[in-house]
C-alpha positions, -999 to 999 in steps of 0.1 A, spaced: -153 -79 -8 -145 -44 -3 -108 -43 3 -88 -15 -19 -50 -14 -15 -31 21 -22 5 16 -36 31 33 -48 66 48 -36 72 66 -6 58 101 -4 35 100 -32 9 110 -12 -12 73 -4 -14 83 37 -28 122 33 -55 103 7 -63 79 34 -69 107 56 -95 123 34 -115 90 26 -111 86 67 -129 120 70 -155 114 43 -162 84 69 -146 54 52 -128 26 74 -89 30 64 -59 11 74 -26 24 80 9 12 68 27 -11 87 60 -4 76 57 34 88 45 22 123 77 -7 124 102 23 119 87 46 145 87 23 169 126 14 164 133 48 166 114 55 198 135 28 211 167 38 197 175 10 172 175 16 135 148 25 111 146 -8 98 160 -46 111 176 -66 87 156 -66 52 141 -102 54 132 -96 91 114 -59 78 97 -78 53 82 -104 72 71 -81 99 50 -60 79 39 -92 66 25 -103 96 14 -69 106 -7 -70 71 -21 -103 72 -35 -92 108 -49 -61 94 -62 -76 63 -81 -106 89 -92 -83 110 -115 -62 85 -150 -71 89 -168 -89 60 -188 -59 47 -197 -43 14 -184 -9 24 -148 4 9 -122 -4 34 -90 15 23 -51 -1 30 -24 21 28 -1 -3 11 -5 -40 21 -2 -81 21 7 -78 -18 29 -54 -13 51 -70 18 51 -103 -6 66 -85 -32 94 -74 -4 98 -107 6 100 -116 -34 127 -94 -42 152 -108 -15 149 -142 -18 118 -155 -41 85 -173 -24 78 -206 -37 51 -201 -69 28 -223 -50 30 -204 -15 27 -170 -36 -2 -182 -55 -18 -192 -22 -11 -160 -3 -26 -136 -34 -56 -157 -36 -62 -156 1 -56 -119 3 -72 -108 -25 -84 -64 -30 -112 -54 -51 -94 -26 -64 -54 -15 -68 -49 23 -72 -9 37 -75 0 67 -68 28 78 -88 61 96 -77 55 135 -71 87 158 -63 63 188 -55 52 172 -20 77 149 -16 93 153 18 118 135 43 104 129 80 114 107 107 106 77 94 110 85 54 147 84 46 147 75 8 157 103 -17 128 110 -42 149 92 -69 150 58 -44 110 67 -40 104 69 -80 126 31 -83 102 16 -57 77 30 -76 86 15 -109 93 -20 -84 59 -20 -73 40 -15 -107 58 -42 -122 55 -62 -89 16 -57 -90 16 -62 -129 31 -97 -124 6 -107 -96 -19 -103 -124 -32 -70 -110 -52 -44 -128 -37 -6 -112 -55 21 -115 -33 50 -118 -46 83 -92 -37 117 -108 -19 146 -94 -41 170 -76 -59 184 -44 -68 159 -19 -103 162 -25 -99 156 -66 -76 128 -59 -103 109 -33 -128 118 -61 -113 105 -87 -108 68 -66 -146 70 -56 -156 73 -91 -132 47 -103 -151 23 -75 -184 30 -84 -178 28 -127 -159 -7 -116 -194 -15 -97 -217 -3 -120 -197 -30 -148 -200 -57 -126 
């Protein structure tokens, strides 16, 4: 399976990387959470609905995504995803183990790459409201979130666009070369 999940807090750059591998001709898959809050806004509700609601919503939305992948060897890249939503869904009122165990087993990604928190292109937009310090504690959320699913992350460094979709390929291709 090909699936590769990009987390990390907001702004740390996951989306512009997307765009890149999207360019280089990969099949990508957008956030859900990012399309939930425009689409409040463009009705004139709040950014988000109540947190559980959020949750399971881009839940949904990322089991959709995830099903709707074909079954192919190439890369397909998720901008966040199913592992991430659960771990939404975790911190306000906890799965049961044997429901969680089910849903990371049946939504499982080849590879997990962070991104970590970076002030020098982190910016607000219409649907980003969280300070860069709320950004770096999701951050730190998510890496011990993954951590405790039992995930291997593979950190992306700071750089250009181009190093940072370089680095991820390479990464992929030492990970398939092992196995």
């Amino acid at each position: 399976m090909a699936h590769v999940v990009f987390t990390g807090g907001p702004g740390a750059g996951k989306t512009t990387l997307l765009a890149q591998l999207a360019a280089m001709g990969f099949t990508t898959v957008e956030e859900s959470a990012r399309a939930i809050i425009a689409e409040r806004l463009a009705t004139g509700a709040s950014r988000r609905p109540d947190p559980v609601a959020f949750a399971q919503e881009i839940l949904r939305r990322d089991i959709e995504k995830y099903c709707s992948q074909p079954q192919t060897a190439e890369w397909i890249f998720f901008d966040r995803g199913v592992i991430d939503a659960l771990g939404m869904l975790q911190e306000i009122s906890a799965l049961p183990g044997p429901e969680l165990q089910a849903m990371l087993s049946t939504y499982v990604f080849h590879a997990v790459f962070v991104l970590p928190p970076w002030q020098a292109i982190y910016v607000n937009d219409a649907e980003r409201d969280q300070s860069f310090a709320e950004a770096v504690n999701v951050h730190a959320k998510l890496v011990r979130w993954y951590r405790s699913c039992g995930c291997i992350l593979y950190e992306v460094p700071c750089g250009t666009v181009p190093q940072r979709a370089e680095h991820v390929l390479r990464i992929l291709a030492e990970r398939a070369t092992a196995s």
